[in-house]
Each structure stands twice: as structure tokens, then as C-alpha cells.
C-alpha positions in Angstrom: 80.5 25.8 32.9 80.9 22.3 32.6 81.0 20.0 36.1 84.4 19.4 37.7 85.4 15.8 37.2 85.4 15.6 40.9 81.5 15.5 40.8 80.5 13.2 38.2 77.4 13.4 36.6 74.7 10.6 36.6 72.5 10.1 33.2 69.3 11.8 33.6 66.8 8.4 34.6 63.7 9.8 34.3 60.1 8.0 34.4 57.6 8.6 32.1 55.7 11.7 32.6 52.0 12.1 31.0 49.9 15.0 31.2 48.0 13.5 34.0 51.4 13.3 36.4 52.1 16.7 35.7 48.7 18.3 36.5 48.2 16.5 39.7 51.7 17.3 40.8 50.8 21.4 39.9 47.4 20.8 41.2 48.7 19.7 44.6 50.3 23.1 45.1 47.5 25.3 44.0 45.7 23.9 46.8 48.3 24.1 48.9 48.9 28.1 48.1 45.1 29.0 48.9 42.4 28.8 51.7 40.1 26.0 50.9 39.8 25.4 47.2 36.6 24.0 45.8 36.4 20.8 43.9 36.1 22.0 40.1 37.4 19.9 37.3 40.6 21.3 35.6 42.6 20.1 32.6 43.2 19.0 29.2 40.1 17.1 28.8 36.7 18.5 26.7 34.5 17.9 29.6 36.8 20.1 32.3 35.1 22.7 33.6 38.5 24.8 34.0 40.3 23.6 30.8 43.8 24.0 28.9 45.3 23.1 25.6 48.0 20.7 25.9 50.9 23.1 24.2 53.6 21.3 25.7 54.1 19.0 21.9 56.4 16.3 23.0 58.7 18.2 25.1 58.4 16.2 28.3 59.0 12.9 26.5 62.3 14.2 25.4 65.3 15.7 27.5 66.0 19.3 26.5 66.7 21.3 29.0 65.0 24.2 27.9 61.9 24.9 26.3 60.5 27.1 22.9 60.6 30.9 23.9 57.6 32.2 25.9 54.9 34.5 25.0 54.7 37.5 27.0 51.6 39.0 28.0 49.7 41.0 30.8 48.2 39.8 33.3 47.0 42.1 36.1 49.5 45.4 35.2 52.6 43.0 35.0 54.3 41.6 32.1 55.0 37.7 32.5 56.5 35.3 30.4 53.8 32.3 29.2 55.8 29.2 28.5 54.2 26.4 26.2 51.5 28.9 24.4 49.6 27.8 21.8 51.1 29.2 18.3 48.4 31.2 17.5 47.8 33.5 20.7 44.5 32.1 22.7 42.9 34.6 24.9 44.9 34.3 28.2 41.8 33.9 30.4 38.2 33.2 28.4 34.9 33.0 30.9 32.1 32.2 29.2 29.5 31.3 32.0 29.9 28.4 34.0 33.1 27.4 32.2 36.8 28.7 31.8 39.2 28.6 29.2 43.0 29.5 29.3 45.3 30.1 26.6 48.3 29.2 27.3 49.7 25.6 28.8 50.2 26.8 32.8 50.5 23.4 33.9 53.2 22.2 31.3 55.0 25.9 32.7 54.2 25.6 36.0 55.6 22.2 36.2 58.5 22.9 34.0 59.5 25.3 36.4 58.5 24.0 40.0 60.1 20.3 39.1 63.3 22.0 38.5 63.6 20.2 35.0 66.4 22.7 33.4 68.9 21.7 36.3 67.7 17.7 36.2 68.5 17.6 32.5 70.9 20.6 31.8 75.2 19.3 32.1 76.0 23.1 33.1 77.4 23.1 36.6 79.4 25.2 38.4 82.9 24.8 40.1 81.3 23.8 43.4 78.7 21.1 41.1 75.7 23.8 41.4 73.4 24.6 38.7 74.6 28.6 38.1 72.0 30.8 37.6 73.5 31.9 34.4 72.7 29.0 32.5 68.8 29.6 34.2 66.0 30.6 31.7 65.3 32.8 35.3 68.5 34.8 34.0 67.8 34.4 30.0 64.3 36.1 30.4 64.8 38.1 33.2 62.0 37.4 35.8 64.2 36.0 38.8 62.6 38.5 41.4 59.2 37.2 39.9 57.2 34.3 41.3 56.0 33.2 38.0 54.4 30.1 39.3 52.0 32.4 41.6 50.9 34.2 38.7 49.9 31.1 36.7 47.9 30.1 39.8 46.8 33.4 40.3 45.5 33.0 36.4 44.1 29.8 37.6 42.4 31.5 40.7 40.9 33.8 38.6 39.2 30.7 36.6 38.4 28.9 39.5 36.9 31.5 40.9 33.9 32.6 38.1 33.4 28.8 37.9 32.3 28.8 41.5 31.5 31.7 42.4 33.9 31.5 45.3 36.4 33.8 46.5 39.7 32.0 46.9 42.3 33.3 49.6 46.3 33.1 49.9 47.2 30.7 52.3 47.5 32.8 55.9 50.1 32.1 58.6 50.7 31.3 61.9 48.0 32.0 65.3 47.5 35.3 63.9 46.7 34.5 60.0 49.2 36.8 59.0 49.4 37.5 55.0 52.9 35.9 54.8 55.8 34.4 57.0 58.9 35.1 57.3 61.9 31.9 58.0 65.2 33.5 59.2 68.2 30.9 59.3 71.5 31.3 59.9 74.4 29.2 58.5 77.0 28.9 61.3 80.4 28.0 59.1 82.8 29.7 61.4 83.0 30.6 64.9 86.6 30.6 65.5 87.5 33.8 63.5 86.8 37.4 62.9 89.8 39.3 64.7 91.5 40.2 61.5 88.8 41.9 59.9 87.9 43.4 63.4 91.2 44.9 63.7 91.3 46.0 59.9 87.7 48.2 60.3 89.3 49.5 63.7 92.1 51.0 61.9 90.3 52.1 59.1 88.2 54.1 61.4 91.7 55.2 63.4 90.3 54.0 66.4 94.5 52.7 67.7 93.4 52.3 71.4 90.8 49.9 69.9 93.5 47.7 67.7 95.5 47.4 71.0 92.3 46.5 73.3 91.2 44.0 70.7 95.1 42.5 70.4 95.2 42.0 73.9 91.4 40.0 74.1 93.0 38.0 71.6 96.2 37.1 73.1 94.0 36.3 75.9 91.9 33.6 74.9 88.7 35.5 74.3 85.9 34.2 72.6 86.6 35.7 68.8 84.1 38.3 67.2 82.4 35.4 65.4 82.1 33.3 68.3 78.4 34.9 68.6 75.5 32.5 68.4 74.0 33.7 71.7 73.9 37.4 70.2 72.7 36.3 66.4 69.4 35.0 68.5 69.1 37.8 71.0 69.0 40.5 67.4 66.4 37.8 65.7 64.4 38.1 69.2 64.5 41.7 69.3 62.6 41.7 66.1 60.0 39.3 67.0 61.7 36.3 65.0 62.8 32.5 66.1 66.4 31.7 64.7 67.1 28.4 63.3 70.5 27.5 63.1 71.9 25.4 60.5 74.8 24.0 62.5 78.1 22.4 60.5 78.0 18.6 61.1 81.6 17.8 60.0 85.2 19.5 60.7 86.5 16.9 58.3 88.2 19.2 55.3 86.7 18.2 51.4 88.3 16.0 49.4 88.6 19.1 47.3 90.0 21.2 50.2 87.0 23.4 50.8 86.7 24.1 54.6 84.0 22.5 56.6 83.4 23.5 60.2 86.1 25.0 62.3 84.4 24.0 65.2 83.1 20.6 67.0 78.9 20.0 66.8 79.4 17.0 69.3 81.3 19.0 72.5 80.0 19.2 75.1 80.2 22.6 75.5 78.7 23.1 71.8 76.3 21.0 72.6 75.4 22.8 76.1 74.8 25.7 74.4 73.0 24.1 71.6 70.4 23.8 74.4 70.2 26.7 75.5 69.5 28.0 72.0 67.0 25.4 71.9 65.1 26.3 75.3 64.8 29.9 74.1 62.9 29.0 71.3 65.5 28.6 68.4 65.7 25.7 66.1 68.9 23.7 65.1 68.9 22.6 62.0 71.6 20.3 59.7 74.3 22.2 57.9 75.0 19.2 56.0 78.7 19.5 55.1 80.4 19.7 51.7 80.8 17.1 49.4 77.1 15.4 51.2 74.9 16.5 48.9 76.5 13.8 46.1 77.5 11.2 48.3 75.2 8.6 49.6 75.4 7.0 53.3 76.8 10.8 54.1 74.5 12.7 55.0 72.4 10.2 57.0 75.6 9.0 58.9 75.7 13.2 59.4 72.6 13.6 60.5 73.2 11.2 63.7 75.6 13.1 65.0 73.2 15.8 66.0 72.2 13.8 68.6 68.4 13.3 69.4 66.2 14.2 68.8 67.9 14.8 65.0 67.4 17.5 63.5 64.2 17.9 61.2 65.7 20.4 58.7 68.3 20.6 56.3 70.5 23.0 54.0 73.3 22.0 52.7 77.3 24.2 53.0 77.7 26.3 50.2 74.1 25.4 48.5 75.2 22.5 46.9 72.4 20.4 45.5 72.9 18.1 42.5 69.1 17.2 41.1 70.1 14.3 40.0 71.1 13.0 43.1 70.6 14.9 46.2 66.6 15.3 46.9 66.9 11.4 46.8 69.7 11.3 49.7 67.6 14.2 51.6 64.2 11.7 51.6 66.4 8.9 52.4 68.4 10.5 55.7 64.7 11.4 57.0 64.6 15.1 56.5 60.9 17.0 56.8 62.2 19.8 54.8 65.1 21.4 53.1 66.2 24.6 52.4 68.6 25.3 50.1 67.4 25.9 46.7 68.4 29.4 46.0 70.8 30.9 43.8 74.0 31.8 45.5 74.1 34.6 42.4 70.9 36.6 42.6 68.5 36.5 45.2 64.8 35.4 44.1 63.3 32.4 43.1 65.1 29.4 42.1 62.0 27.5 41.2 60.1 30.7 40.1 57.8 29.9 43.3 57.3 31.9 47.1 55.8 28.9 48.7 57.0 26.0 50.3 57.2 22.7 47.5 57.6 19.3 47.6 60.6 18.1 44.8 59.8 16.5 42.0 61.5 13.0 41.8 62.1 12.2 38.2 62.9 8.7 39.0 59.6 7.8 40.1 57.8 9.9 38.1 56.4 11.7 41.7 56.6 14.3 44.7 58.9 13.3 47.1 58.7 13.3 50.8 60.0 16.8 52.3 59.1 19.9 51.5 61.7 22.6 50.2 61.7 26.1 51.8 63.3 28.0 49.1 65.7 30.9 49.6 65.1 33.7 49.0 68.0 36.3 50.4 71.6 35.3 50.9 73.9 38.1 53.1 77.0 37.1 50.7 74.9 37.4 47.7 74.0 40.9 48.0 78.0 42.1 48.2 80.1 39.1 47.5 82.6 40.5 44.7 81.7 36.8 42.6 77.9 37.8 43.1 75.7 41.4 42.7 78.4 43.8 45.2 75.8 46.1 45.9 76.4 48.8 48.3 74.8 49.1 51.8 72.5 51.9 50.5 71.1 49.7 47.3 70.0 46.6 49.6 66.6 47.9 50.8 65.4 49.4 47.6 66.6 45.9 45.8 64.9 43.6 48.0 61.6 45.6 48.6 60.1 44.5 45.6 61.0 41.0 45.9 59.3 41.2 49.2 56.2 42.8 47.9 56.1 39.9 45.9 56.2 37.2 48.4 53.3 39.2 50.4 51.1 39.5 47.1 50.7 35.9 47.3 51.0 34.8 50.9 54.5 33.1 50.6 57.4 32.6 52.6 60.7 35.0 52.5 63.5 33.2 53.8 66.3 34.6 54.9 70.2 33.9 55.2 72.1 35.8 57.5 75.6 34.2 58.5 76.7 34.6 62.0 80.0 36.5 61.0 77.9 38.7 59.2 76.4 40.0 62.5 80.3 41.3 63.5 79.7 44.8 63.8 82.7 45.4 61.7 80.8 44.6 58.8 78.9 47.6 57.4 77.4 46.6 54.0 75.7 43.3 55.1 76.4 43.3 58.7 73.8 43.8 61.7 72.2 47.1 60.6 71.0 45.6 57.3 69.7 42.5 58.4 67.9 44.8 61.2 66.6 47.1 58.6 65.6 44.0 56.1 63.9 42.5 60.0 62.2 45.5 60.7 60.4 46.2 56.8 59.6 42.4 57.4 57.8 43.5 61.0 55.8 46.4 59.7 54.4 44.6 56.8 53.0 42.0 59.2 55.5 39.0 58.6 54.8 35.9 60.8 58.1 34.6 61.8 58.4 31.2 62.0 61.0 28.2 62.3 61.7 25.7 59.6 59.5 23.0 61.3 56.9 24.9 62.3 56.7 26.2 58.3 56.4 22.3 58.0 53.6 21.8 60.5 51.4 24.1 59.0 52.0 23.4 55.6 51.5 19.4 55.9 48.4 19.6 57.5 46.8 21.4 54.9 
């Protein structure tokens, strides 16, 4: 779908980009995904004690979105795609001693994939200006569930490893060095709602007395069902976890007409219990409102409104994110981290990656400043009649291997569960999925953890 001439599309800008940018960009992450890494040479050079072929042939001094089709092979009992492989397939892993070869180009893929370069240079966009998932090569090739960018590194690992004879870890979190974290956020949209589809499940169920007790709460000023922030972070706490709370900074309608926040982010009573949240261990967060994400001057003017101290996080209403504009405006309004690249279709991995990233600025040819906390796992995603609709019984069994995935590799699994979503009226992605998604999260040893103290652990590495 082409963009909506309400969001007009910049000319891709980008800065050179030589071998050497692109390997100490992927490089910076490796290290960042594992326990002490050991100085060892690795790249295109003859002299590299860890060295690759350069396969990528041109293609990242051009602008096609999309590169020649992968290679699949196996690599550990799972079948992967290998972008930019030699013609003539290489040995995926060769380890003669004291030196390692590897067939295919994983840091042209890796970077290919992390950067985000088929949304910076692909026109495809969506009617809300997103990059859709179907235009993805995530959805071409099928491996959205699959953190291909860990298995390149794990490829690498394996390299690194015989050259050095020592055993490389995932990256362990929080005070107990558990084997992967867990960042559960809430997007608070509405608050002022939820007594219509109350009364609806109330007389589906036949429950009348109910329909007339919840009439009479209305007419008599009652806080409405979704009107719950205090009860979202008392089920997060039950299960061991911190909220953050990406909190609406605008009530101000888009120009489009798309709905901001229904309620106000500077009251004082909002505020008041803002605090509260805050002194019980929650984080707020910026819910940066529609139309911010392609508008400079916006979102920093937004992000004062929180009050001090601002807010250290960010994702933006209805996951907008336009790559050739927004991670800019995100480094610019001061943010530490971000948190919205996910696809609204499918949960997964965006960038093909289950760790936190810094975004690639193809401007300046270089990481920028914030790290991204992808998501993984949207409530509306898993039912929304526009996305997968699955049923309340299919949720567990889809998600458990996308979990299994994150743990493999010591990432992150971020969550999205809207406050409306924990009405108890809801019984496909209401309160007893999120607590059965919470407690599979628990028992496999999940550290939960806000989006700034993901941040702190990750930047002092």
C-alpha cells in the first residue's frame, strides 16, 4: 500500500556505508548479547582471525529495498534463511585450528536486518504511514517468530569460541542473572470507557440484575470499567512484574481524525495518581500521540508536559514510526529508549532481533543515541479482526515458541497489554490471558524489569 498523502515521504538521504561501518555497527551488538567477549579479530580482511567473504556485491551502495533470495541451511536442528551467501555454497562454519571461516556474509545480513533498511528505502506504507508487515521479507520468507540475527551471532559464537578457546555466555539479567527479562508495558489510550461492552458481555451471559446494577453505577458517575490503572499494576504485581505505563500526552484529535487521549496527563488528579503509580514501583513512560512520530518540534514540546522529571521512555500511539524520519525526532526530544518497533500484524521480531538495539541512522552513516526495546506481543494483535483473530485457546500454544526463542538467547520479551484489555469482560485477550502469558513468563525464570532499568543494564555493558 502506498503512503497516504497526509504523510509525505522524505527521499531516502543516506551516507555512505563501507564494509567497515557495517561490521562495527553488527559487532557492537554481539558484544552487547554476550558475557564478556574476547578481543579476536573478525571480518573481511585475509589476516582476520574470524573471517567472512564480502557477498553483499554492491547492494548497500544502491537503494533496493530488498535483497537476492537467501540460502537456507541448518544450523543447530533449525532451518534459517542466510542472506548475501556466496554463489557457490561455502561451508556455513569452517574451523581449521586457530582460525575460523564462515560461509555466508552474516554481517551484510545481520545489518540488513537490524538497521531496518527494507522500511528506510521501501515506499510501501500503511494507512496509518507504518511499514506493514506484508511488504516485510519477515512475511516473504516466513521466519517472523525467528530471531535470525541471534542465530548469525550464535554462528559467530561458535567461531569465536574455537578461536579462543572460551566459552561465551548470553547476556544474564537483573540481581539474580536470570536467563532472560521480561518488559511489561501498558498503553493507556482510554480510560473513560468500557460500559458498553460491560453491559453487552452481561447480557450475553443473561446476567439482567447485572445490566441494571452496572446502568445505575453509570448514571452515577462511577469510575468506568476502563478507568483501572491502579488494578492493571496490582495484576503485574501479583506476578512479580513492574508496570510501565506509556501514558497519552495529547487529547488534541489528529489532523486525520484519529483519537488521541480521552483523558488529561497534566490534572491534577491524573497527575496524583501518576505518583502513586510511581511510588509503588511503576514506571511512566511517553505515549507520544498520533501524528508525533513525523512531525518535528512535536514530540519534544510532548515530552514536557510530563512534568519532571520527563519521562525516559517512549512508544509511540498506534506504532507509528516512519524510518525516515522518526528515530531522528526520538534522539532529538532526549529519549533513552523506545519501544515501538513491532508489527501491529504478527507478533515477533520486527528487526529479526530479541535484544535491545540501538537504530541505525542512515543520515550519518551511525548508531544513534537510544536504544530500541522491540515488541514483541501486542493484546490487539493476537484477536483484532484486521490482524491474526486467534481464539483464547490458540494464544498460549502460539506464543510459547516465540518465547522459547527469546530465552535461547537471553533476550528481552516485551509485552503490550492495554488497560481496557484487563476489563474482565474481555475473554479472549482479557486478564486471564495476560495472567496465563505472566505466569509461563514466571516459571521459566523471566526477570521483570521496567524500560529504564532494561536501559541501565544494557548501557553499562
Amino acid at each position: 500500500m502506498t503512503l497516504p498523502p497526509a504523510f509525505p515521504l522524505p527521499q531516502p538521504a543516506p551516507a555512505p556505508l563501507p564494509a567497515a561501518t557495517r561490521l562495527a555497527y553488527v559487532l557492537r551488538h554481539f558484544h552487547l548479547a554476550y558475557d564478556s567477549v574476547p578481543e579476536v579479530s573478525i571480518g573481511y580482511e585475509e589476516t582476520a582471525v574470524v573471517r567472512l567473504e564480502d557477498a553483499s556485491g554492491g547492494f548497500f551502495s544502491g537503494q533496493a529495498p530488498y535483497p537476492p533470495a537467501p540460502q537456507w541451511r541448518d544450523w543447530c536442528g533449525t532451518r534459517l534463511p542466510f542472506f548475501f551467501s556466496p554463489p557457490v555454497e561455502a561451508p556455513l562454519l569452517h574451523l581449521p585450528a586457530g582460525r575460523a571461516f564462515i560461509g555466508p556474509d552474516l554481517i551484510s545480513a545481520a545489518f540488513y536486518l537490524l538497521s531496518g533498511w527494507q522500511e528506510y528505502f521501501s515506499a510501501e506504507r500503511d494507512q496509518h504511514g507504518r511499514f506493514p508487515y506484508a511488504a516485510s521479507v519477515q512475511k516473504q520468507y516466513g521466519f517472523v517468530t525467528l530471531p535470525l540475527v541471534n542465530y548469525y551471532f550464535d554462528v559467530l559464537r561458535a567461531a569465536v569460541e574455537h578461536v579462543t578457546g572460551q566459552p561465551l555466555r548470553p547476556r544474564r539479567w537483573g540481581p539474580a542473572q536470570a536467563a532472560f527479562a521480561g518488559f511489561i508495558t501498558h498503553d493507556i489510550d482510554t480510560i473513560h470507557g468500557g460500559w458498553g461492552t460491560r453491559i453487552r458481555s452481561q447480557l450475553h451471559q443473561g446476567h439482567l440484575p447485572r445490566v441494571v446494577q452496572t446502568l445505575l453505577y453509570k448514571a452515577a458517575g462511577r469510575p468506568s470499567p476502563w478507568n483501572n490503572l491502579e488494578e492493571v499494576q496490582e495484576a503485574t504485581t501479583k506476578q512479580g512484574a513492574p508496570s510501565t505505563f506509556f501514558m497519552l500526552g495529547s487529547q488534541q484529535p489528529a489532523s486525520n481524525g484519529t483519537l488521541n487521549a480521552d483523558y488529561d496527563l497534566t490534572a491534577a488528579s491524573m497527575a496524583a495518581r501518576l505518583r502513586k503509580l510511581a511510588a509503588r514501583g511503576a514506571e511512566i513512560a511517553s505515549h507520544a500521540s498520533y501524528g508525533t512520530a513525523t512531525t518535528p518540534g512535536r514530540l519534544q514540546a510532548e515530552r514536557q508536559r510530563y512534568g519532571l522529571p520527563a519521562p525516559t521512555g517512549n512508544r509511540f500511539h498506534y506504532l507509528c514510526w516512519e524510518p525516515r524520519i522518526t528515530p531522528q525526532l526520538v534522539a532529538g526530544a532526549g529519549f533513552r529508549y523506545d519501544s515501538t518497533l513491532g508489527f501491529a500484524e504478527h507478533f515477533g521480531f520486527r528487526n529479526s532481533y530479541c535484544h535491545p538495539f540501538f537504530p541505525f541512522d542512515f543520515e550519518q552513516g551511525q548508531a544513534l543515541a537510544f536504544l530500541e526495546l522491540p515488541l514483541n506481543v501486542m493484546d490487539a494483535t493476537l484477536h483484532h479482526p484486521n490482524y491474526l483473530q486467534l481464539s483464547a485457546p490458540q494464544i498460549m500454544p502460539a506464543l510459547q515458541p516465540l518465547f522459547a526463542e527469546i530465552e535461547k538467547f537471553g533476550g528481552l520479551t516485551t509485552l503490550l497489554w492495554h488497560n481496557d484489555h484487563f476489563d474482565p469482560a474481555n475473554d479472549v485477550t482479557g486478564p486471564r490471558q495476560f495472567a496465563e502469558i505472566m505466569t509461563h513468563l514466571q516459571q521459566r525464570g523471566a526477570a521483570f524489569l521496567t524500560g529504564s532499568q532494561i536501559v541501565a543494564e544494557v548501557w553499562t555493558c
